[in-house]
C-alpha positions as CSV (number, residue, x, y, z in Angstrom):
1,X,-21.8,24.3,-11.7
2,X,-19.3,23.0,-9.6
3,X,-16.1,24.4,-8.5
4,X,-12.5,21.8,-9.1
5,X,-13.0,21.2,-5.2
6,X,-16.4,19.7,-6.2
7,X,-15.9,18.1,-9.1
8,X,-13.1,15.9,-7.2
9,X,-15.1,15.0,-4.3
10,X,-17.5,14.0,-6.9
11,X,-15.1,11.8,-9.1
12,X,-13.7,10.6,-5.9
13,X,-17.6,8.9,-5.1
14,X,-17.1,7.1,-8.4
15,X,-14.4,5.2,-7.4
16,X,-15.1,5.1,-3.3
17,X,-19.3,4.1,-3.5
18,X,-20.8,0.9,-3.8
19,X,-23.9,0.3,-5.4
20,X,-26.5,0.3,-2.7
21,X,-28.8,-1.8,-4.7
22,X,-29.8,-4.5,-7.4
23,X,-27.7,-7.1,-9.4
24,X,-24.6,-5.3,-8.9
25,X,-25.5,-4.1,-4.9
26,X,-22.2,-3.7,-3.3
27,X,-20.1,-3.4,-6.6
28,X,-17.8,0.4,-6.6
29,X,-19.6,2.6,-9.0
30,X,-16.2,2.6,-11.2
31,X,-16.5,-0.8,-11.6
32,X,-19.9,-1.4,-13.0
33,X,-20.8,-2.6,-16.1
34,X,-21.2,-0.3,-19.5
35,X,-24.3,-2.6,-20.4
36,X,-25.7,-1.9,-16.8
37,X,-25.1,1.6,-17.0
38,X,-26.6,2.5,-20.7
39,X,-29.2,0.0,-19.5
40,X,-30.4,3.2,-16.4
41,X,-29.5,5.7,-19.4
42,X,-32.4,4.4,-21.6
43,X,-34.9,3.2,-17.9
44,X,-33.9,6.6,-16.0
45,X,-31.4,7.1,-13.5
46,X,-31.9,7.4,-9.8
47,X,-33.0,10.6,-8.2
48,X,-30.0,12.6,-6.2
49,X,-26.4,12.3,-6.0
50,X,-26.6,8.4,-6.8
51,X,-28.0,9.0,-10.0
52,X,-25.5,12.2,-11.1
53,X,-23.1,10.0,-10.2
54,X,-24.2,6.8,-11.7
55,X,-24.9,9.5,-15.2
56,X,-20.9,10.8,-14.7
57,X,-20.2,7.5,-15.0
58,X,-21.7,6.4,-17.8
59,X,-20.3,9.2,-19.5
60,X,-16.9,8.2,-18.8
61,X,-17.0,4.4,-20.0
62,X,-19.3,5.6,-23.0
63,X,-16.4,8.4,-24.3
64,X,-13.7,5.7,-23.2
65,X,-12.4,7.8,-20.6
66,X,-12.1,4.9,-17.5
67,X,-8.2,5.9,-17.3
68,X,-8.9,9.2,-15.5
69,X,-10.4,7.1,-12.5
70,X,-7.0,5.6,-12.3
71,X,-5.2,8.4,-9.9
72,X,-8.4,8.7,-7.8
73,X,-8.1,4.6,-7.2
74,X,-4.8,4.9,-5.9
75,X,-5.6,7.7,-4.1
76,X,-8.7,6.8,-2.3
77,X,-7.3,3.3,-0.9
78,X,-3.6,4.6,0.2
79,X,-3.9,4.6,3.6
């Protein structure tokens, strides 16, 4: 389980890492597709921290919950 410390770095990824691969390769994680993202729910997602994080986010767009990524956008590109 991880501690609020982690759990922001974490939801901080989804909104700072690109896709390192595929049809969406460069594309921020936040910004990818529902379609694309049920679509590695159903094949398997990755191995490792790109997959947890690829599996946060489909949980978010699947319970409609993009507008918590909004503070972490504006914070991540402020300076």
């Amino acid at each position: 389980m991880m501690d609020p410390q982690q759990q922001r770095e974490h939801m901080m990824l989804l909104v700072k890492m690109r896709m390192p691969f595929g049809k969406y390769k460069d594309r921020l994680l936040c910004d990818l597709p529902e379609p694309y993202l049920v679509w590695f729910k159903q094949k398997g997602f990755p191995k490792g921290k790109l997959g947890q994080l690829l599996e946060t986010m489909y949980e978010i767009k699947l319970n409609g919950l993009e507008k918590i990524l909004e503070p972490l956008k504006r914070d991540a590109f402020k300076s």
